[in-house]
C-alpha positions in Angstrom: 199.7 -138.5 31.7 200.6 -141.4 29.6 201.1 -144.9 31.3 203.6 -147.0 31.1 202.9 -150.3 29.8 202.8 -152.2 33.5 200.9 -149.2 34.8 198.2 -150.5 32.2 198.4 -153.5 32.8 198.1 -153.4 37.1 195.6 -151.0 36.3 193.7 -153.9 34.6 194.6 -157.0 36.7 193.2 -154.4 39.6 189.7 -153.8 37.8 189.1 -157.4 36.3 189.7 -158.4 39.8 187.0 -156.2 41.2 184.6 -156.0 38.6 185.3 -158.8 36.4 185.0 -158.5 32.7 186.5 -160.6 29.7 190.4 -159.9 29.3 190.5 -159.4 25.8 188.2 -156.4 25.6 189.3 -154.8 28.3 193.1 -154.9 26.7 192.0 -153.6 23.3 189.9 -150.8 25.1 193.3 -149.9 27.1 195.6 -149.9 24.3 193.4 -147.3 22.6 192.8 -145.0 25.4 196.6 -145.0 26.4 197.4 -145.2 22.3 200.5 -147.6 23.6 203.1 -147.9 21.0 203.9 -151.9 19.3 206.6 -152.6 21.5 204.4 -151.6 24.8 201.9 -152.9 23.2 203.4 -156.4 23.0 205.2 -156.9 26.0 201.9 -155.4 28.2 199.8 -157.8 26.8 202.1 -161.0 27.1 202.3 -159.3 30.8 198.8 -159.1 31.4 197.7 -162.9 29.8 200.5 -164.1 31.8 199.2 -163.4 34.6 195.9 -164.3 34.5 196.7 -168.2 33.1 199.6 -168.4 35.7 198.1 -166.7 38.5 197.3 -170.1 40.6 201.1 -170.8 40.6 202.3 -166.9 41.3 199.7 -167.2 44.2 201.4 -170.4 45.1 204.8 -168.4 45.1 203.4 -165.2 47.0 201.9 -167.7 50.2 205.4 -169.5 49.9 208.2 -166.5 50.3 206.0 -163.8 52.2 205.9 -163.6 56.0 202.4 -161.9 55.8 199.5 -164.1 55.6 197.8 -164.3 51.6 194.7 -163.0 53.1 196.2 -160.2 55.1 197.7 -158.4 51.8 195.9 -155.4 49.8 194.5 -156.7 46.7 196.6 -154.1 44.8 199.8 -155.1 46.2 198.9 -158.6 45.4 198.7 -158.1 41.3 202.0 -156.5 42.1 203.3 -159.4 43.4 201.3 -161.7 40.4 203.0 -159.4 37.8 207.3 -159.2 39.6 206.8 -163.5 40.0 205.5 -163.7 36.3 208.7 -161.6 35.0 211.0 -163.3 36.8 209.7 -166.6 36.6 208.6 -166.3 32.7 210.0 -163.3 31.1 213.8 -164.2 30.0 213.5 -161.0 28.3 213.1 -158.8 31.5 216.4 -159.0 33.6 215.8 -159.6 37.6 217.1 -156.2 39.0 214.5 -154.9 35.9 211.4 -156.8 37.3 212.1 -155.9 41.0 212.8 -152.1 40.4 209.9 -152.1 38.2 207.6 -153.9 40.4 208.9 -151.5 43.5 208.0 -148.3 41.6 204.2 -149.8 41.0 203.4 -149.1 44.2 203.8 -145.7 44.3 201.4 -145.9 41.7 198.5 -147.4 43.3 199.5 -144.9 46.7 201.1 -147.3 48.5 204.7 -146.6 49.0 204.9 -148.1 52.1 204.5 -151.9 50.6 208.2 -150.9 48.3 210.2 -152.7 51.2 208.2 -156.0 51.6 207.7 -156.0 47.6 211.1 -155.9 47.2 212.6 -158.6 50.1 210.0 -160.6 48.7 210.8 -161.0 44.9 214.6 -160.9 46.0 214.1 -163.9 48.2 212.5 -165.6 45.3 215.6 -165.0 43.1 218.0 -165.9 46.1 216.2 -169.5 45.8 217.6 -169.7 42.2 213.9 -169.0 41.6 212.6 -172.8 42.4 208.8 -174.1 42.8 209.1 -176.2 45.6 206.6 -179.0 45.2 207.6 -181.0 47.9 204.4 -180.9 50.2 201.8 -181.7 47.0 200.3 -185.1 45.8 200.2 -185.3 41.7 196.9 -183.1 41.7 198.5 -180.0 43.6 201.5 -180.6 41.7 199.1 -180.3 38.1 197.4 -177.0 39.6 200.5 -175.5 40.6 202.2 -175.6 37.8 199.3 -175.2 35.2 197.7 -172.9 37.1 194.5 -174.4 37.1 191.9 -175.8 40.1 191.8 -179.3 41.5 188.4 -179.7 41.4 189.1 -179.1 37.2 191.8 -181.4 36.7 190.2 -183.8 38.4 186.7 -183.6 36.2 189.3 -183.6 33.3 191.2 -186.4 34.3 187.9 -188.7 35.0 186.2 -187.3 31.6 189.2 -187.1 29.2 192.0 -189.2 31.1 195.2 -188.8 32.4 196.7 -188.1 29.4 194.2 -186.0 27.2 194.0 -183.9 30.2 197.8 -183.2 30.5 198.0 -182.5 26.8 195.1 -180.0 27.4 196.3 -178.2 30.3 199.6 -177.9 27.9 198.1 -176.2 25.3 196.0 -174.2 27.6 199.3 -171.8 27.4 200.3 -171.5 24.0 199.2 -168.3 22.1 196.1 -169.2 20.6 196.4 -168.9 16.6 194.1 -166.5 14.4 192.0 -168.5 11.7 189.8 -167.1 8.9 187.5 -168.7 6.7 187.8 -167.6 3.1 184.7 -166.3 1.3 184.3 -169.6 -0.7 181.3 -168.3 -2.0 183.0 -165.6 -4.0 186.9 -166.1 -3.7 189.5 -168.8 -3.7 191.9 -169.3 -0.9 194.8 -168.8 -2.8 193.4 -165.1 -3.8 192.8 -164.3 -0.6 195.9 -165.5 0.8 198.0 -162.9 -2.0 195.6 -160.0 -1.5 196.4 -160.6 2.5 200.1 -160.4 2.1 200.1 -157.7 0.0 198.8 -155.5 2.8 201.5 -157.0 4.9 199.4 -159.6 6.8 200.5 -162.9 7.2 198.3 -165.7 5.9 199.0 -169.9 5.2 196.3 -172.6 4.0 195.4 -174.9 7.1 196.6 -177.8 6.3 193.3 -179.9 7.2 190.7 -177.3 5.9 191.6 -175.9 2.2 189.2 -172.8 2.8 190.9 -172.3 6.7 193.7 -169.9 6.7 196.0 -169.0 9.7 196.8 -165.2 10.1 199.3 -163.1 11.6 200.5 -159.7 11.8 196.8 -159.2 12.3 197.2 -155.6 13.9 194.6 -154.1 11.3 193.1 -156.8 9.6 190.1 -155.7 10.1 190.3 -152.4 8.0 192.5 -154.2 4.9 191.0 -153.9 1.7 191.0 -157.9 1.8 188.6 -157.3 4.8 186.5 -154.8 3.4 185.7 -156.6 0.3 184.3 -159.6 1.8 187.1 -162.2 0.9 187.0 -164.0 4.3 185.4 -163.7 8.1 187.4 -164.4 11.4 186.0 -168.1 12.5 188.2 -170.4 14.7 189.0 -173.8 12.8 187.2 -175.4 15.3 183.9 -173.7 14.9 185.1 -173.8 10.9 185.1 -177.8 11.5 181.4 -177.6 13.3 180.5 -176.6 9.8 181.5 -179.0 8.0 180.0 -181.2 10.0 176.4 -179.2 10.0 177.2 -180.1 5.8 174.3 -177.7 4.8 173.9 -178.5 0.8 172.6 -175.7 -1.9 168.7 -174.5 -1.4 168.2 -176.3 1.9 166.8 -174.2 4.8 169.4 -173.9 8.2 168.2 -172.3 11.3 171.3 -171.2 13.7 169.5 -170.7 16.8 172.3 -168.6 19.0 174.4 -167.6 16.0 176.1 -164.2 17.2 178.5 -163.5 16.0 177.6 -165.0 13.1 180.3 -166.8 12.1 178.8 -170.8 11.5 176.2 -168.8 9.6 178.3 -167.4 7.1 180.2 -170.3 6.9 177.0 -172.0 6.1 175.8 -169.9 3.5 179.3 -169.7 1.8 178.9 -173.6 1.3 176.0 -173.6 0.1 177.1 -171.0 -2.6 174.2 -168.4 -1.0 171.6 -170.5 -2.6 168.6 -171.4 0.0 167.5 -169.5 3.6 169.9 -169.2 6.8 168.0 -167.8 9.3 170.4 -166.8 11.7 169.1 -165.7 15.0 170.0 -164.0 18.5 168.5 -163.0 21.4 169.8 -159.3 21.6 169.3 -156.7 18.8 172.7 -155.4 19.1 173.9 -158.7 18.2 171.6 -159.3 15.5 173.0 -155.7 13.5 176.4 -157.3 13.8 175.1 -160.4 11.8 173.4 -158.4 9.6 177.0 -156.1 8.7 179.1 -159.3 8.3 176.2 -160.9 5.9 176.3 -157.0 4.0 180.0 -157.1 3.5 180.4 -160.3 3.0 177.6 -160.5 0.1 175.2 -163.2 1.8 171.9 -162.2 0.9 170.4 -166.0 1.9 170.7 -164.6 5.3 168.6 -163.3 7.4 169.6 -162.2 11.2 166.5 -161.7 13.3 165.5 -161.7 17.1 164.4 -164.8 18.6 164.9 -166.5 22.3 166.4 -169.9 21.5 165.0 -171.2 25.2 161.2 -170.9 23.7 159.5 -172.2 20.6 158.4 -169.8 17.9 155.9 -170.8 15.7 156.6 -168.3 13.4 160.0 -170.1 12.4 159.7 -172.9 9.8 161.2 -176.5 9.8 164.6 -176.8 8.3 167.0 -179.3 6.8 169.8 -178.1 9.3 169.4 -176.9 13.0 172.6 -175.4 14.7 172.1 -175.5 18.8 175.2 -173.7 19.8 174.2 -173.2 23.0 175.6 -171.0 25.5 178.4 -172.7 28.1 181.2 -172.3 30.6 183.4 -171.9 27.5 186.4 -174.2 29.0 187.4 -174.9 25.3 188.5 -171.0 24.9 190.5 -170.6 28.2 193.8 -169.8 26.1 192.2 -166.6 24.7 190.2 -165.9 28.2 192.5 -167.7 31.2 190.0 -166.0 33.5 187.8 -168.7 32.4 189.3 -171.4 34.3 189.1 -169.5 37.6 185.1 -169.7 38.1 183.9 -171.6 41.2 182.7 -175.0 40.4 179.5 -173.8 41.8 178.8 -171.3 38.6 178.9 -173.8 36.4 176.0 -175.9 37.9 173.0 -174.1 36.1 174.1 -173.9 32.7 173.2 -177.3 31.5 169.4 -176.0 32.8 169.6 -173.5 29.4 171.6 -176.0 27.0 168.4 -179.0 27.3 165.6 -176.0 27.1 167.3 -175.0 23.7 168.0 -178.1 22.4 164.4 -179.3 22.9 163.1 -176.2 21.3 165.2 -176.9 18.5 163.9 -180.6 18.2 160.2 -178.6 16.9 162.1 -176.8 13.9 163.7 -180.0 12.6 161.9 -181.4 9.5 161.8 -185.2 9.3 164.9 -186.3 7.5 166.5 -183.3 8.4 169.8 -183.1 10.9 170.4 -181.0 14.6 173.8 -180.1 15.3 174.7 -179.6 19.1 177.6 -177.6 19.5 179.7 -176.1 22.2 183.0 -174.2 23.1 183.3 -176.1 26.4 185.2 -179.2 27.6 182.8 -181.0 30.6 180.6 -183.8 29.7 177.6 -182.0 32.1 177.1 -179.8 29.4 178.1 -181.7 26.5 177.5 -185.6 26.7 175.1 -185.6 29.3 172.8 -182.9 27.5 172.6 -184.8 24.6 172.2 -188.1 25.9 169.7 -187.3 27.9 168.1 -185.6 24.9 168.0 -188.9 23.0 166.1 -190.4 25.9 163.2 -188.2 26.0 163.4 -188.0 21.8 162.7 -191.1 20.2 162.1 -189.2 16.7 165.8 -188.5 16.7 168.8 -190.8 16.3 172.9 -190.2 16.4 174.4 -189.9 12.8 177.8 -189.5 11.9 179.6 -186.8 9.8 183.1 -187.7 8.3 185.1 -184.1 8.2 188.0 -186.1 6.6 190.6 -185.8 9.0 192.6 -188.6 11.5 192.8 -186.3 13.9 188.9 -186.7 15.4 187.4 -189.7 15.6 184.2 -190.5 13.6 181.7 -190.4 15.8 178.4 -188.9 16.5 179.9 -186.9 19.2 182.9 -184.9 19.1 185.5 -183.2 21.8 188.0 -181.1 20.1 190.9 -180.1 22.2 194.0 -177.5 21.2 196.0 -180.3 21.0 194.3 -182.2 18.7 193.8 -179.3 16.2 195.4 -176.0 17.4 192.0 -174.6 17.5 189.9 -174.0 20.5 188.4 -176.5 22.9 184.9 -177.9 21.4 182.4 -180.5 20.8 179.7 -181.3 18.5 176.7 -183.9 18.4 174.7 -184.4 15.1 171.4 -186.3 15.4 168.8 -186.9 13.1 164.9 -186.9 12.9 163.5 -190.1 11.4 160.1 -188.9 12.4 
């Protein structure tokens, strides 16, 4: 039996919620197992990623207009109640009576048609109170978290690392839909080729205005099976990562090493600068990872890379020096919470072991450097533990490397050894870079 499109999506709220797993395959995976037409399509996954980023503040709403206890309530009825807030709260499309009835009739389809009366007195109360967020028993922090649906303990790190202001800005963007950037295959094509061949298969496609070989896409449905795709003419790479590039400023016949370079997208970028003249070895820990470097370097024509299997946390003697070292390490990934708002939701605890891994691969990397030649930290997270602090402390215990700065050309980031991209300074994801160089 075919589902309806909130059917899908409780089904996934319920499963993410006991199993956790990453929100955008799990939607993709749904849509093609259900085969849910455009329209469903749309407005289940709007429903769904609303959800997850606002789910602080529908929980907020839940404890304040039910008489049962938060902790009392089935965790199925609960996603209910996340998903009849989020319409009526968010959803001018979806008229009241619509997002109650509709919310009702979900519980029949988890087997509990017994919750249909509190479901339903709740949400009505909610629209009875002209649908108001009452705020007055929070200070300015619960205030934040309530309505950006995102911890204290975050906004607070945010607020003492960023400031006041940076942070609001962030947790602002942290809701818009996240654009979808491409780099064009300078090696082969020009941007304005590309950006005709795309619209002529009916995908939408603009120049970046900072980054001439950055393009913004839409109508992206199936970009990945266009003939623009097929022959190589660009490769999906957020402008932010696109910017890490042009930082790394590999030059023609140099040597660049990408340590954790899945899914291979700085790589290529790399290697399309440097017109596929000199050696990218682009490595990654898992094999199934390393095939999907090697098929984007195939179709992409790339033949100066070459994907292999390495562990970036120990040195390998078998790897020579290069002119260019990318470290971009794994992290929390708190710069790409507006494409996975699940993100934002991890304990503070979780987070406390990753800078462990970030200094063992960035001192393995420091052995692959030649003298003269540049290492390029990199990560898609905002928190200085894992960003600032890693490299700083790096520079401590390595006195044959010093900061350098890279000009990328643009007002909008400062020029500075160290970077922190946030959406609102680029509309790209949240990210920072460090360059540092080997004098000997």
């Amino acid at each position: 039996m075919t589902k309806t499109a909130r059917q899908i999506v409780l089904d996934l709220l319920i499963r993410m919620e006991l199993a956790g797993s990453y929100s955008n395959i799990i939607l993709d995976n749904a849509f093609s197992e259900n085969k849910t037409s455009g329209k469903d399509r749309a407005f289940a996954a709007a429903l769904f990623y609303g959800v997850l980023e606002r789910r602080m503040t529908l929980d907020y709403l839940i404890r304040y207009y039910s008489s049962l206890e938060f902790d009392r309530m089935s965790p199925k009825i609960i996603q209910i109640m996340r998903m009849g807030f989020y319409q009526l709260l968010y959803m001018d499309s979806v008229p009241d009576n619509a997002a109650v009835d509709e919310s009702v009739k979900l519980a029949d389809h988890i087997g509990r048609g017994g919750a249909k009366g509190f479901i339903n007195a709740v949400l009505r109360n909610f629209i009875r109170d002209e649908k108001r967020i009452d705020h007055k028993d929070l200070d300015d922090i619960g205030k934040l978290s309530v309505d950006y649906s995102c911890p204290k303990w975050l906004i607070k790190k945010w607020n003492r690392e960023l400031g006041e202001e940076r942070t609001l800005a962030f947790l602002k963007a942290s809701f818009d839909r996240p654009p979808i950037y491409a780099r064009v295959n300078t090696y082969k094509y020009k941007t304005a080729d590309v950006i005709e061949q795309l619209k002529s298969e009916g995908i939408g496609a603009k120049k970046n205005p900072f980054l001439e070989e950055c393009i913004e896409l839409s109508d992206t449905r199936s970009v990945d099976s266009c003939a623009a795709y097929r022959k190589g003419m660009f490769h999906i790479q957020d402008i932010s990562s696109q910017l890490c590039c042009r930082i790394i400023a590999p030059m023609f016949n140099e040597t660049v090493i990408d340590l954790c370079a899945a899914p291979g997208g700085k790589s290529f970028t790399c290697a399309e600068i440097m017109q596929n003249r000199g050696r990218v070895l682009s490595f990654d820990l898992y094999d199934g990872k390393v095939d999907v470097i090697k098929n984007g370097a195939r179709r992409l024509g790339l033949s100066v890379i070459e994907p292999a299997e390495n562990d970036a946390r120990k040195f390998n003697a078998d790897i020579p020096q290069a002119d260019r070292v990318i470290c971009d390490v794994p992290c929390s990934g708190l710069g790409v919470i507006r494409r996975k708002p699940e993100i934002k939701y991890k304990p503070m605890k979780s987070l406390e072991d990753i800078p462990d891994t970030q200094k063992k691969i960035i001192d393995t990397a420091a052995g692959y450097v030649k003298v003269g030649g540049t290492l390029i930290y990199s990560t898609c997270t905002v928190s200085r533990d894992e960003n600032e602090n890693v490299v700083e402390e790096f520079l401590k215990e390595h006195g044959e490397f010093v900061p350098v700065v890279v000009p990328v050309g643009t007002n909008l980031l400062p020029d500075s050894y160290m970077r922190t991209m946030l959406p609102s300074d680029i509309n790209g994801d949240g990210f920072f870079t460090a360059t540092l160089r080997r004098i000997r």
